[in-house]
Every structure is written in C-alpha cells, then in structure tokens.
TIVO-2410 file (N, C-alpha, C; in nm, 3 decimals):
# residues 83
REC num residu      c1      c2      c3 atome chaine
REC   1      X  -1.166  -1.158   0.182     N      A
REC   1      X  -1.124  -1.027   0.228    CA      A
REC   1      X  -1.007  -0.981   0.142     C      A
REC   2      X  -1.015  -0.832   0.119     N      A
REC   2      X  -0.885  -0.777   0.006    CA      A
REC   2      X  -0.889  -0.654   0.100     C      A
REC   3      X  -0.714  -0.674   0.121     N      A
REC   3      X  -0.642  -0.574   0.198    CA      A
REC   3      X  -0.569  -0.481   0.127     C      A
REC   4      X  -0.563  -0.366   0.086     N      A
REC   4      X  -0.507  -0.269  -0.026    CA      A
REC   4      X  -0.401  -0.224   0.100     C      A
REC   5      X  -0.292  -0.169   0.036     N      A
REC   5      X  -0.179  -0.098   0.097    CA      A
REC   5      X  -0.142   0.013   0.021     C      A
REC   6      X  -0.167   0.146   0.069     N      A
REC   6      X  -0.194   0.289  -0.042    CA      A
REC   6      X  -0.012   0.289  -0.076     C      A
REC   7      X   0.003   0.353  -0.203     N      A
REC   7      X   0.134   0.388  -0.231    CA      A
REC   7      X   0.112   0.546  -0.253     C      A
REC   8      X   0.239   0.609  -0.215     N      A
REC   8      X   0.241   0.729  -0.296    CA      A
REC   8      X   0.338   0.791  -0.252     C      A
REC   9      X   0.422   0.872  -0.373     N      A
REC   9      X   0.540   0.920  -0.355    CA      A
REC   9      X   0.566   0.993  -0.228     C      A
REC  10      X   0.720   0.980  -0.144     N      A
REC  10      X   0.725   1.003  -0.012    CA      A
REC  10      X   0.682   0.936   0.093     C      A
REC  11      X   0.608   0.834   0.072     N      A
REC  11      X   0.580   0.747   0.206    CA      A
REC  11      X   0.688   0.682   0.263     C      A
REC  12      X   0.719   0.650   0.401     N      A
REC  12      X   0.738   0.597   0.461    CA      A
REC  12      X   0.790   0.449   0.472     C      A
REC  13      X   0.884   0.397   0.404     N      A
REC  13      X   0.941   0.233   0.363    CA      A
REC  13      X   0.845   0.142   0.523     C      A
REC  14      X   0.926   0.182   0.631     N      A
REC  14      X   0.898   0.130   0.697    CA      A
REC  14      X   0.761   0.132   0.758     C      A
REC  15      X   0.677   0.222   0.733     N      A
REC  15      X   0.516   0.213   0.795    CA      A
REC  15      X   0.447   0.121   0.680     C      A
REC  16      X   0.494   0.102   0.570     N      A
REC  16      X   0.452   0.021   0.476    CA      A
REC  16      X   0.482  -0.080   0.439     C      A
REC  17      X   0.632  -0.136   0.465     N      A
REC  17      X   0.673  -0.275   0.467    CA      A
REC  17      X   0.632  -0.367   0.611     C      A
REC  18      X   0.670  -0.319   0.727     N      A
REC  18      X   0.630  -0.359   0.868    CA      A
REC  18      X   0.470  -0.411   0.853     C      A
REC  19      X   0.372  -0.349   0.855     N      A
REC  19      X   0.256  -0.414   0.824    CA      A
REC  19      X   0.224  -0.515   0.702     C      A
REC  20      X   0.295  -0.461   0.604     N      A
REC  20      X   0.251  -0.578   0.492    CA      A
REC  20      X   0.322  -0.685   0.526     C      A
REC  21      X   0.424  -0.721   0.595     N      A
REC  21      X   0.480  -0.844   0.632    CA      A
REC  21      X   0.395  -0.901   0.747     C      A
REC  22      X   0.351  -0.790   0.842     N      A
REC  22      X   0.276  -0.890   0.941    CA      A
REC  22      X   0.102  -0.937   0.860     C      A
REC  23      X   0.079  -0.845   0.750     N      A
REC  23      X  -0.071  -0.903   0.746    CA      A
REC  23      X  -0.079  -0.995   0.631     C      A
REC  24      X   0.085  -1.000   0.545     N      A
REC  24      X   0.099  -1.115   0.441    CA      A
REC  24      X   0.125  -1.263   0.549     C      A
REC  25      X   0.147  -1.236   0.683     N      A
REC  25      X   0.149  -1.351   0.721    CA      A
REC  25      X   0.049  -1.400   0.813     C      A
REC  26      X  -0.025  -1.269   0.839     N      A
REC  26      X  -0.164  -1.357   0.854    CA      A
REC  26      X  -0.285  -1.402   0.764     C      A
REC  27      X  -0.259  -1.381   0.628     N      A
REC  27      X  -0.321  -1.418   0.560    CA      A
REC  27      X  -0.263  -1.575   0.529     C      A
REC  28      X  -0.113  -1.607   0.494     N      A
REC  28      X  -0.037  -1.709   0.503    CA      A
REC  28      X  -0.102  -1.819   0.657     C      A
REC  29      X  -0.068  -1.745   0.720     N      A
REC  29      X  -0.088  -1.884   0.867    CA      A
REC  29      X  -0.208  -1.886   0.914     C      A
REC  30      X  -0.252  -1.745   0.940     N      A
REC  30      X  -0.379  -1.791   1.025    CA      A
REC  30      X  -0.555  -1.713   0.982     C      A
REC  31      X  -0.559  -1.770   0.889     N      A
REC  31      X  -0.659  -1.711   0.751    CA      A
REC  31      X  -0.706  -1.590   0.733     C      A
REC  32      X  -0.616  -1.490   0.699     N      A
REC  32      X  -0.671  -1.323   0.736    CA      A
REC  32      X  -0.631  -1.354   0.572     C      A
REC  33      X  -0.675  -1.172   0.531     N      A
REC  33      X  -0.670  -1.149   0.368    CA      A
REC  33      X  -0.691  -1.239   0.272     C      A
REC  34      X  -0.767  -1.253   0.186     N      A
REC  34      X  -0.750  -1.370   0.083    CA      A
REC  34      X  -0.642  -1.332  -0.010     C      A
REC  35      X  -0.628  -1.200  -0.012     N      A
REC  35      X  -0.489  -1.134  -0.113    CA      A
REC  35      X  -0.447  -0.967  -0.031     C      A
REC  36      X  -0.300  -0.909  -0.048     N      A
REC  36      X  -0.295  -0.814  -0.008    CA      A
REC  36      X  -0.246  -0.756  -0.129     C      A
REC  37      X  -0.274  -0.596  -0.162     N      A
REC  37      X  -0.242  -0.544  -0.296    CA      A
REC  37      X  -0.211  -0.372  -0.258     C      A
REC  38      X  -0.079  -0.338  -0.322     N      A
REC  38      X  -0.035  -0.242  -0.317    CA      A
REC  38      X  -0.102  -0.139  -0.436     C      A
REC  39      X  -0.188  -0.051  -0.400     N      A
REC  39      X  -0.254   0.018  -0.437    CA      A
REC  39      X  -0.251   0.197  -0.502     C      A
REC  40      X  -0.214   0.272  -0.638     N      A
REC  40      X  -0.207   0.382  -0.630    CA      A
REC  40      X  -0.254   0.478  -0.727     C      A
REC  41      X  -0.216   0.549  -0.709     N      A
REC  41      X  -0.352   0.694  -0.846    CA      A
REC  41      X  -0.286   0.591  -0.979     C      A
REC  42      X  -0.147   0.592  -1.022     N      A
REC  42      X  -0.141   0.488  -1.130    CA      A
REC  42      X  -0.085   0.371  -1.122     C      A
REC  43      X  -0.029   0.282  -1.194     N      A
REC  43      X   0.018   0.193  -1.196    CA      A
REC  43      X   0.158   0.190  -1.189     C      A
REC  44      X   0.243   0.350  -1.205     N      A
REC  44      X   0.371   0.367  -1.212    CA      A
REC  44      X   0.465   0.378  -1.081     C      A
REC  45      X   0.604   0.338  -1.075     N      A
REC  45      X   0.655   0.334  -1.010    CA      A
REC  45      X   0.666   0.419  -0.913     C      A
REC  46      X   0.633   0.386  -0.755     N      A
REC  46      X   0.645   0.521  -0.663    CA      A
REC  46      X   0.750   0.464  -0.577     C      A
REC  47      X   0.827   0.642  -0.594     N      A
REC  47      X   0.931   0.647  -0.490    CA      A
REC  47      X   0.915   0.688  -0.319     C      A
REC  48      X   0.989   0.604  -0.279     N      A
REC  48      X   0.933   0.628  -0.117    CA      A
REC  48      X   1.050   0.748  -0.033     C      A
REC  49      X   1.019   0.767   0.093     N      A
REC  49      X   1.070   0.907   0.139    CA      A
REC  49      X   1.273   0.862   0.108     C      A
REC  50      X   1.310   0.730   0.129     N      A
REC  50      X   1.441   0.700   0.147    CA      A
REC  50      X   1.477   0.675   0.012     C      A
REC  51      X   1.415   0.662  -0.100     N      A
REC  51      X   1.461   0.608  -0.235    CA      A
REC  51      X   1.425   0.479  -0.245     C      A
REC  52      X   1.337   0.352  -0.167     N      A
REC  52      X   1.299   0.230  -0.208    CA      A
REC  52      X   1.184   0.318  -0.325     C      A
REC  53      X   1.215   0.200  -0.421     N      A
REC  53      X   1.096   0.237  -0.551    CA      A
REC  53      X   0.975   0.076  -0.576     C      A
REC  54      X   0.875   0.133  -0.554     N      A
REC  54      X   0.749   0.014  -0.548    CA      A
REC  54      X   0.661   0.018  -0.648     C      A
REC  55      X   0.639  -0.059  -0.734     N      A
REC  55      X   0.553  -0.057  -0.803    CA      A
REC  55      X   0.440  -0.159  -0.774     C      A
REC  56      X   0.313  -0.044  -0.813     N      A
REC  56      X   0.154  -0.103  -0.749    CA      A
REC  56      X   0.121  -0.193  -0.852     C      A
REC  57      X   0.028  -0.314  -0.717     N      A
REC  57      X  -0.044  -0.432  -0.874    CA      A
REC  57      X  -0.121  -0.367  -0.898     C      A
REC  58      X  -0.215  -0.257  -0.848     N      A
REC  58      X  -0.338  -0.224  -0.949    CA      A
REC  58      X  -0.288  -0.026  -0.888     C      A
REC  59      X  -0.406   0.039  -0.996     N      A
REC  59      X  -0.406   0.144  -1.006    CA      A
REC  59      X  -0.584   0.195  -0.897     C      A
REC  60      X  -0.609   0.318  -0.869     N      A
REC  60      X  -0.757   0.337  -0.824    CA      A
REC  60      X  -0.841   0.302  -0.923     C      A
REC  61      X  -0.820   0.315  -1.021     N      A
REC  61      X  -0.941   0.284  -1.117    CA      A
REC  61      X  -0.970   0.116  -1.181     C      A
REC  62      X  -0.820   0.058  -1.117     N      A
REC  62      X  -0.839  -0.082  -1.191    CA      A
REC  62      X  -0.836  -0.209  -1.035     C      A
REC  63      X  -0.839  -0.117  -0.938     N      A
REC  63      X  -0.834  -0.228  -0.811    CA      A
REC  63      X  -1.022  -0.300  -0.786     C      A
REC  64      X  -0.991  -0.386  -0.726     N      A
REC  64      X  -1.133  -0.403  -0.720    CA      A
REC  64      X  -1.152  -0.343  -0.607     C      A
REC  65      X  -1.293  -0.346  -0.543     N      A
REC  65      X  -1.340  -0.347  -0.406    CA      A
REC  65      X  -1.220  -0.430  -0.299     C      A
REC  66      X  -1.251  -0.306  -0.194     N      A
REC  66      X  -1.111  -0.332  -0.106    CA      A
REC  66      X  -1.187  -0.370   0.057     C      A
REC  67      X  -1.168  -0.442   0.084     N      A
REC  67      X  -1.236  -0.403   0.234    CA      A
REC  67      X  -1.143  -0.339   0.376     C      A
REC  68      X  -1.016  -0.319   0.334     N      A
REC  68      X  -0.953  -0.216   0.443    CA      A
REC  68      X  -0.876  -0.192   0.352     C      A
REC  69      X  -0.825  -0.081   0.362     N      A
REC  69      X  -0.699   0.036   0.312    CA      A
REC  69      X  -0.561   0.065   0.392     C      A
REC  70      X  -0.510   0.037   0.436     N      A
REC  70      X  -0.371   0.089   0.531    CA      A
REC  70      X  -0.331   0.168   0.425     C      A
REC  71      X  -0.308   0.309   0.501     N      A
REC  71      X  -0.233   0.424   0.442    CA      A
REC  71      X  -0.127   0.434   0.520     C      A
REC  72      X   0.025   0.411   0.473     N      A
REC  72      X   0.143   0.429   0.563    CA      A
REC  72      X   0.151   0.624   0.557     C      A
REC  73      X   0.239   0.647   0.658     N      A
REC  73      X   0.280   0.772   0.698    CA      A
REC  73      X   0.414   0.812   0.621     C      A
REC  74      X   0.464   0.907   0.658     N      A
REC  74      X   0.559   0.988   0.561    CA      A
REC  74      X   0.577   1.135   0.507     C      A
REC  75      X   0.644   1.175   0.464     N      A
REC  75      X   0.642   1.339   0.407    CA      A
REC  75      X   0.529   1.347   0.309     C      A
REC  76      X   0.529   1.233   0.219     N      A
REC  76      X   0.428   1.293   0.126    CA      A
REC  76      X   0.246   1.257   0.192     C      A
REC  77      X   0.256   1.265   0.296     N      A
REC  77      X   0.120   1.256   0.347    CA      A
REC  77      X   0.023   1.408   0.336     C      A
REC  78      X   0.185   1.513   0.365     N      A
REC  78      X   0.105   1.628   0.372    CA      A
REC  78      X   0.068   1.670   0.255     C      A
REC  79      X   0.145   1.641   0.125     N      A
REC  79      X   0.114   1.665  -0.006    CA      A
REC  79      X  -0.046   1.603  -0.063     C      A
REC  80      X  -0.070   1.500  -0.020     N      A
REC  80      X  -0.146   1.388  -0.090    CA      A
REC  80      X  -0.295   1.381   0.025     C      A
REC  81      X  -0.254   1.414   0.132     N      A
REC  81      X  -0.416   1.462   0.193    CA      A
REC  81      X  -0.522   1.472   0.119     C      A
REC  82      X  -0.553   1.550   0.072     N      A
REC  82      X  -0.611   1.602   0.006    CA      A
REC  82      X  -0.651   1.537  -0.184     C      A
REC  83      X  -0.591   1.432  -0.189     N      A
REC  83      X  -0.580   1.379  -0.308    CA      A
REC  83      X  -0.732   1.285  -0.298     C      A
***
C-alpha cells in the first residue's frame, strides 16, 4: 500500500503533519502503508499557510500509483480546487 500526502502552497501545517505522524506510525507498528510520500505538481519547495517550507519526494508525473491521497486543508485549497 502507498499513501501520498498532497502538498501545495498555503496548506495547512497542521492538517498535514497530524496525519502523517499518525499514518507514519501505523505503517511503523501495526502494518499499514508500505511507504508514505509527500506528493506535488513539482518537485519544488512548497510553502505552507504559516511559513513551514516542505519539499515533495516525488512530483504528479514522477509518483507512482498511489492507493489513497490525503489532501490537507488550508487557504490555498480555494486556489488549487480546481488544479
């Protein structure tokens, strides 16, 4: 199983760190995800709504097949809808 975590400028630190800690540790303890991967249009650094800056392991065009997506919340949700 591959768990992607969407990035994109303006999201939300905390709707996106809070889950990746609980599902990096169920992949750790009790066999969920075989890998979790922060996912975005490129590979370049995205800034989040507070100023944390994240950079994605893969880009859309270079991730593999994902079998769930978590999209965190944030200002730039209303921008990127539509993306």
């Amino acid at each position: 199983m591959l768990f992607g975590f969407l990035l994109f400028p303006d999201l939300e630190e905390l709707d996106l760190v809070g889950p990746w800690e609980m599902i990096s540790m169920w992949s750790k303890y009790a066999g969920g995800p075989e890998k979790c991967l922060m996912v975005a249009e490129t590979e370049a650094p995205v800034t989040c709504t507070n100023g944390m800056i994240l950079t994605p392991h893969a880009s859309f065009d270079d991730v593999l097949q994902l079998d769930y997506l978590l999209i965190p919340g944030g200002f730039g949700t209303s921008t990127h809808v539509k993306n």
